[in-house]
C-alpha positions, 0 to 999 in steps of 0.5 A: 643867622640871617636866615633866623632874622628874616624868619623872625621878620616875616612873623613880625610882619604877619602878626603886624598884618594881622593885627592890623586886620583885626583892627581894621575889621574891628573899625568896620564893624563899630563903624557900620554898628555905629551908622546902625544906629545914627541912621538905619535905627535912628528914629527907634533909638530917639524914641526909646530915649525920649520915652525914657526922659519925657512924660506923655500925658494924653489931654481928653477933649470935652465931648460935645453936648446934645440938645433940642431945637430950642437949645434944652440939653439931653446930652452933656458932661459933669466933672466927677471924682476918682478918689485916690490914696497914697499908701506910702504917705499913710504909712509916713503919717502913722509912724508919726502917729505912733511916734506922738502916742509913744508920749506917755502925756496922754494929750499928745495921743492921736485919735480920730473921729469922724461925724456925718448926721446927714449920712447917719456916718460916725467913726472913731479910731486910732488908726489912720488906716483903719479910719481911711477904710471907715470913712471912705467905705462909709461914703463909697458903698460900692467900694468894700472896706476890706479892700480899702484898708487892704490897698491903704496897706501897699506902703511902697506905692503912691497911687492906688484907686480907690473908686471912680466916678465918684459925685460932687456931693460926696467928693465934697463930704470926703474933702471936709474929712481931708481937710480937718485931719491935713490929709491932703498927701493921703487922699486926694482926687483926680478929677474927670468928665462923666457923660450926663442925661439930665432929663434921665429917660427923656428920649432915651432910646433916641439919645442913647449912650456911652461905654465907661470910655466915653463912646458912643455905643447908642442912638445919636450918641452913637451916629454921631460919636465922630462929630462929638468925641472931639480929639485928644491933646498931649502934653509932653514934659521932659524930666531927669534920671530922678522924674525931677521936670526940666527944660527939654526941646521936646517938651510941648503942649497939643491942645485937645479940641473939644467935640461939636454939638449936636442940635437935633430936630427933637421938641423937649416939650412934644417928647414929653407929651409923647411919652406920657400918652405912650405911658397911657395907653401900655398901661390901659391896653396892657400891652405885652410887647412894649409901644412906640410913637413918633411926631415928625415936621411935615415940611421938613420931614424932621422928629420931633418926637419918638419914644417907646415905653417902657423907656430907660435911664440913659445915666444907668443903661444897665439898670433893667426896668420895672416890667424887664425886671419883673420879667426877669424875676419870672424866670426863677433863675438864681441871681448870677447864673448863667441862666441868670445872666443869659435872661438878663442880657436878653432883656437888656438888649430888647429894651434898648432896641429902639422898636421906632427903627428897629422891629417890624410890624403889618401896618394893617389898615394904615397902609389904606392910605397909600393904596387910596393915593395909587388909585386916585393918582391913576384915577382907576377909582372915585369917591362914589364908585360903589362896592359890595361887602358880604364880610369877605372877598375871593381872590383868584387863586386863593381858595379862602375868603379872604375876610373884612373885621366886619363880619357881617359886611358892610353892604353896598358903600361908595369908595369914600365911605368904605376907605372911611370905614376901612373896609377890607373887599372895598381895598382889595378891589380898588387894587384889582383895578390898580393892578400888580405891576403899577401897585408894587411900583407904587410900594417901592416908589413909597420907600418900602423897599429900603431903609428911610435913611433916619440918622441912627444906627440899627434901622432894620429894612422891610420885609415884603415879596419879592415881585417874581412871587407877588401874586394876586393874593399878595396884592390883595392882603397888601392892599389893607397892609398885612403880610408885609412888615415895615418900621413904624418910621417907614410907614409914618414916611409914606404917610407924610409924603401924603400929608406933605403933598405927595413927596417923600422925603428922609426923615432925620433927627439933625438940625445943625452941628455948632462949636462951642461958641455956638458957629453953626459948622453944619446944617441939615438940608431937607431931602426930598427923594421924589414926588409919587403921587399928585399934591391934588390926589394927597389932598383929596385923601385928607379931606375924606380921612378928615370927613371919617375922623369928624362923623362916624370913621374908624379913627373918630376917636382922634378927633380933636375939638377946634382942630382938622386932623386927618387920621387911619386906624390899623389893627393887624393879626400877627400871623407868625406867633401863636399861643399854647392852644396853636391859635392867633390872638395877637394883634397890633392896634396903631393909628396915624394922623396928620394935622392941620388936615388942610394945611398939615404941619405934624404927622404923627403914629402911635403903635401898640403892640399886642394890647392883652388888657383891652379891645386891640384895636387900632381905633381904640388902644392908639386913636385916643392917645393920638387926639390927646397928643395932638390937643397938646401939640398943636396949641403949642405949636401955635396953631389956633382951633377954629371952632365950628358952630356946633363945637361953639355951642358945646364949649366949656364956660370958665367960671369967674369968682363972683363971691363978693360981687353984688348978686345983680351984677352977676346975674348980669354977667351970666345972662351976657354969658349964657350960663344958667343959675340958681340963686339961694338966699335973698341977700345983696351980695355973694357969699360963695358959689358952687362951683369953684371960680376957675371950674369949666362947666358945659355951655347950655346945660352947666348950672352955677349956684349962687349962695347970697347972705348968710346962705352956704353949700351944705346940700350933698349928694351922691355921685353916680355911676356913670361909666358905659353910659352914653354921653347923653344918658351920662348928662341926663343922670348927672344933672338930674343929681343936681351935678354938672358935667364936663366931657373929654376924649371923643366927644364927636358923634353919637357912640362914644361911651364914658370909660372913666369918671371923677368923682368916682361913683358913690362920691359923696359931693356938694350940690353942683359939683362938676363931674368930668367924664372921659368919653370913647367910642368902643365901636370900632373894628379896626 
């Protein structure tokens, strides 16, 4: 008996320990699980619930604005519209539509209509559904309407978009619909900021762009996305099971701090300007691969303008233009293909390519300049050092003449005429005198062998010898600047330095970076990387390149009356393209400029690049457009023209009104003037004038009529054909028609030659009349 008690104890006693055990391993694990949780997986549990009980809304900043140097905006915001439709609530509206028609008194029945003359918009419905889908595609063409009503009918949702980026006009038609039906629970508007180009194509390949996230993906949009974008807020709000809000300790308010503003170094007025004689000239010179220019301080080395063209809209960047559409319409691929489509991105990308900073190009003749500093800095040459020119020169190692654009040659000529001229075997033997090793450092003390450092994205490098290859060949093609390529923004670089007086500087488009309450955060301090030749040797360069622009130089069609330029036509062959007959007809005309020439404030270049339709010379396709550019600049900039004798003398007369003045009192005025005249009819008083109060007609040569009494300009006469006449056969015909004359373009020298005139020939005008002709020299070779 007690034996079974005590087997019956020691089972007890086990199940009691293992019961125990059990509990005890249960207790550890719900305890480690437990210290799982409130330590080891803490943060992870807190925020899943967090997540479950708070809403985040991220708070956009407002992206900072771009602007000129005097404050005109290239670059900001808009508020616009994604328009928003609550399905369910339509469907709500309905049944109690159809619970209102179910009423047989027929005044109880719905119907909608809907009526925009403006839009030539007119719907009518039963239906809400259907007058949403009509209504709204009406507005949003690029919103289908199968796909409205489509969306309208997913009854258990409350957000559907409809289309986004919608503007203000049109957020404000849709509303006025909203607004005369109550559907403000159907439709409603979520209102966001759209990046906005109010100057369209204005700088557009310096401005850039953003993606549909707002990012900058271009030009300064781009360089400076950081310093614009701003940073993003949060709004944390706490709510219940059923998404009702209530208080909650972790609900709280991050404010977005919005972007900085950019005030770049461009001149609104200077890009226009720009842009308009870059229109110009790829217009007259046909040119095939697009043109380009730049302005640029230089004391600061700061753009003040730069363009290509044809240019793009920054507000629609996808849109190709004209020409690249015409392009792409050329390849007879159906739209959509992938033939289509691989066109269309080719061209895309190629106008967006910013041809300033990105595409090389053999500055040609331009680089004469830099080469004159060497030899002057070294004083290996002067002014009337005498060189041959048969029309070549031969360079040891080179078998080939290497040729001048004068076939013929040049002859004998001093240094200073031959640069003037811009002779090529003069430039090679100048350079035999510098030599290699001191030429190639001079080219890369120049910056030649890097980037400029210009605050965009995408600035390609030169593309030059390496020095273990520079031989004497390349010394000699390098000196009148072929066989190397370099950026339009490299070589108007090299030569600012030489305007500025021998330093080279890194030119940039940023002025300051200020906040919204107009702080300047930052400013751009100029950077000067090195002085390379003497202020003395740069202002000898300018005075003889001043000289060629004012008498018969390459580059006189960049004269500018009033004005001291100094320019340097180029015209390089490109020697790596070649058309279907295996020849090399392409070139690239360019000219640079800087101005006053003694005291330089601007530089400037213009490039044209492969010009089809005209003489493809520098002097001819970019010179002109460079005079034009800086006749308009420089006045703006406040600089006055100081005239010499000989401009003085050929100045336009502006005509006063002298109808109704007593016909003594103005002659009087004339003989003070020194405007000849004719008085018709013998009456007391002026009764019209030919020509108009406000014409300009030549001093010396001009002729006012003068009609008195009952007299009037009824005398006609034809206008004739002045155009490839020399300006002085062009007078000579206009005057002897009775017509005045006025000139424009290059009026220096004895060459020029009309190109172009209004009245047209064969214009049918009144005795007197004021005939304007454009005058450019068509002589040159470079």
């Amino acid at each position: 008996m007690n034996r079974e008690l005590n087997r019956i104890d020691r089972i007890t006693t086990r199940r009691v320990y293992a019961t125990f055990a059990f509990f005890l391993l249960a207790a550890v694990v719900v305890v480690g699980r437990l210290a799982k949780l409130q330590i080891a997986d803490h943060d992870y549990y807190e925020s899943r619930v967090l997540n479950q009980l708070t809403r985040d809304t991220t708070i956009n900043p407002e992206r900072g604005s771009i602007t000129d140097r005097n404050g005109n905006i290239l670059a900001t915001n808009k508020t616009v519209y994604n328009v928003i439709l609550s399905p369910h609530d339509i469907q709500v509206t309905m049944q109690s539509d159809a619970a209102k028609n179910a009423d047989a008194d027929p005044a109880n029945d719905v119907r909608y209509t809907w009526e925009d003359a403006d839009y030539e918009i007119f719907c009518s419905g039963e239906r809400l559904d259907d007058m949403i889908a009509d209504v709204l595609s009406a507005y949003l063409p690029k919103t289908d309407r199968a796909k409205i009503y489509e969306k309208a009918g997913k009854t258990e949702r409350y957000y559907e978009v409809i289309e986004r980026d919608v503007e203000q006009d049109i957020a404000d038609r849709i509303e006025s619909f909203i607004a005369k039906y109550n559907l403000r629970d159907e439709i409603y508007f979520e209102a966001s900021s759209k990046r906005y180009y109010p100057k369209d194509t204005l700088a557009c390949h310096v401005i850039g762009f953003t993606n549909s996230d707002g990012v900058g993906v271009y030009g300064l949009e781009r360089a400076y996305n950081n310093v614009l974008e701003g940073t993003s807020g949060r709004y944390i709000l706490a709510q219940d099971a059923q998404n009702n809000d209530m208080p909650f300790e972790y609900e709280r308010l991050i404010e977005a701090t919005n972007g900085y503003n950019i005030v770049t170094t461009l001149d609104m007025y200077m890009q226009y300007e720009l842009e308009n004689q870059l229109e110009k000239t790829f217009v007259e010179s046909g040119a095939k691969m697009r043109v380009c220019g730049i302005v640029m301080d230089t004391e600061t080395a700061g753009v003040l303008a730069m363009a290509v063209y044809p240019p793009f809209n920054c507000n629609t960047p996808s849109v190709l233009d004209p020409y690249s559409m015409a392009e792409l319409e050329e390849t007879e691929a159906e739209e959509g293909s992938e033939e289509y489509m691989a066109a269309y991105n080719q061209l895309l990308l190629a106008m967006w390519n910013n041809k300033c900073i990105s595409e090389t190009y053999e500055p040609g003749s331009t680089f004469k300049v830099v080469t004159t500093s060497m030899a002057f800095d070294e004083g290996v040459v002067s002014d009337n050092d005498y060189f041959t020119c048969p029309g070549y020169h031969m360079v040891e190692g080179w078998p080939y003449p290497i040729r001048c654009a004068e076939n013929s040659g040049h002859g004998t000529v001093t240094f200073r005429y031959g640069l003037q001229q811009s002779c090529n075997p003069t430039l090679m033997q100048v350079a035999e005198r510098i030599g290699r090793e001191t030429f190639y450092d001079y080219f890369m003390a120049y910056g030649y062998g890097g980037r400029t450092g210009i605050d965009l994205p995408g600035e390609s490098y030169t593309i030059y010898t390496p020095y273990k290859d520079f031989n004497n060949v390349s010394l000699a093609v390098y000196s009148f600047g072929q066989t190397f390529k370099t950026t339009p923004i490299q070589q108007l670089r090299a030569i600012t330095a030489v305007a500025s007086g021998g330093y080279l500087m890194t030119p940039h488009l940023l002025k300051e970076i200020v906040d919204d309450d107009g702080n300047v955060i930052q400013s751009y301090e100029t950077e000067i990387v090195r002085q390379i030749v003497s202020t003395a040797t740069c202002e000898h360069i300018s005075e003889i390149l001043e000289e060629g622009v004012n008498t018969d130089g390459a580059a006189k069609n960049a004269y500018v009356k009033g004005y001291r330029v100094a320019a340097k036509t180029g015209t390089s062959e490109k020697l790596d393209k070649y058309d279907e007959f295996g020849n090399r007809p392409y070139r690239v005309g360019s000219t640079v400029a800087f101005a006053p020439a003694d005291d330089p404030k601007i530089s400037a270049l213009i490039m044209v690049d492969e010009p089809m339709e005209s003489v493809p010379y520098g002097g001819v396709v970019a010179a002109p457009y460079i005079s034009n550019l800086l006749s308009y600049v420089l006045p703006y900039m406040g600089i006055e023209p100081q005239y010499t004798a000989e401009e003085l003398a050929a100045r336009d007369v502006t005509l006063t009104n002298y109808v109704g003045s007593r016909v003594e009192n103005a002659v009087n005025d004339l003989n003070g003037r020194g405007v000849k005249y004719e008085v018709v009819g013998d009456g007391e008083t002026v009764s019209a004038q030919v020509p108009e109060p406000g014409a300009k007609i030549a001093s010396g040569t001009g002729l006012l009529i003068l009609y008195t009494g009952s007299e009037r300009p009824e005398n006609t006469v034809t206008v004739p054909d002045l155009v490839g006449m020399s300006a002085s056969d062009a007078n000579y015909a206009a005057l002897g028609e009775g017509l005045n004359v006025t000139y424009s373009g290059s009026v220096n020298g004895s060459t020029a030659t009309v190109i172009r005139q209004s009245p047209a020939a064969g214009t049918v005008v009144t005795r007197g009349t004021v005939v304007v002709i454009e005058l450019r020299h068509m002589d040159g070779t470079d």
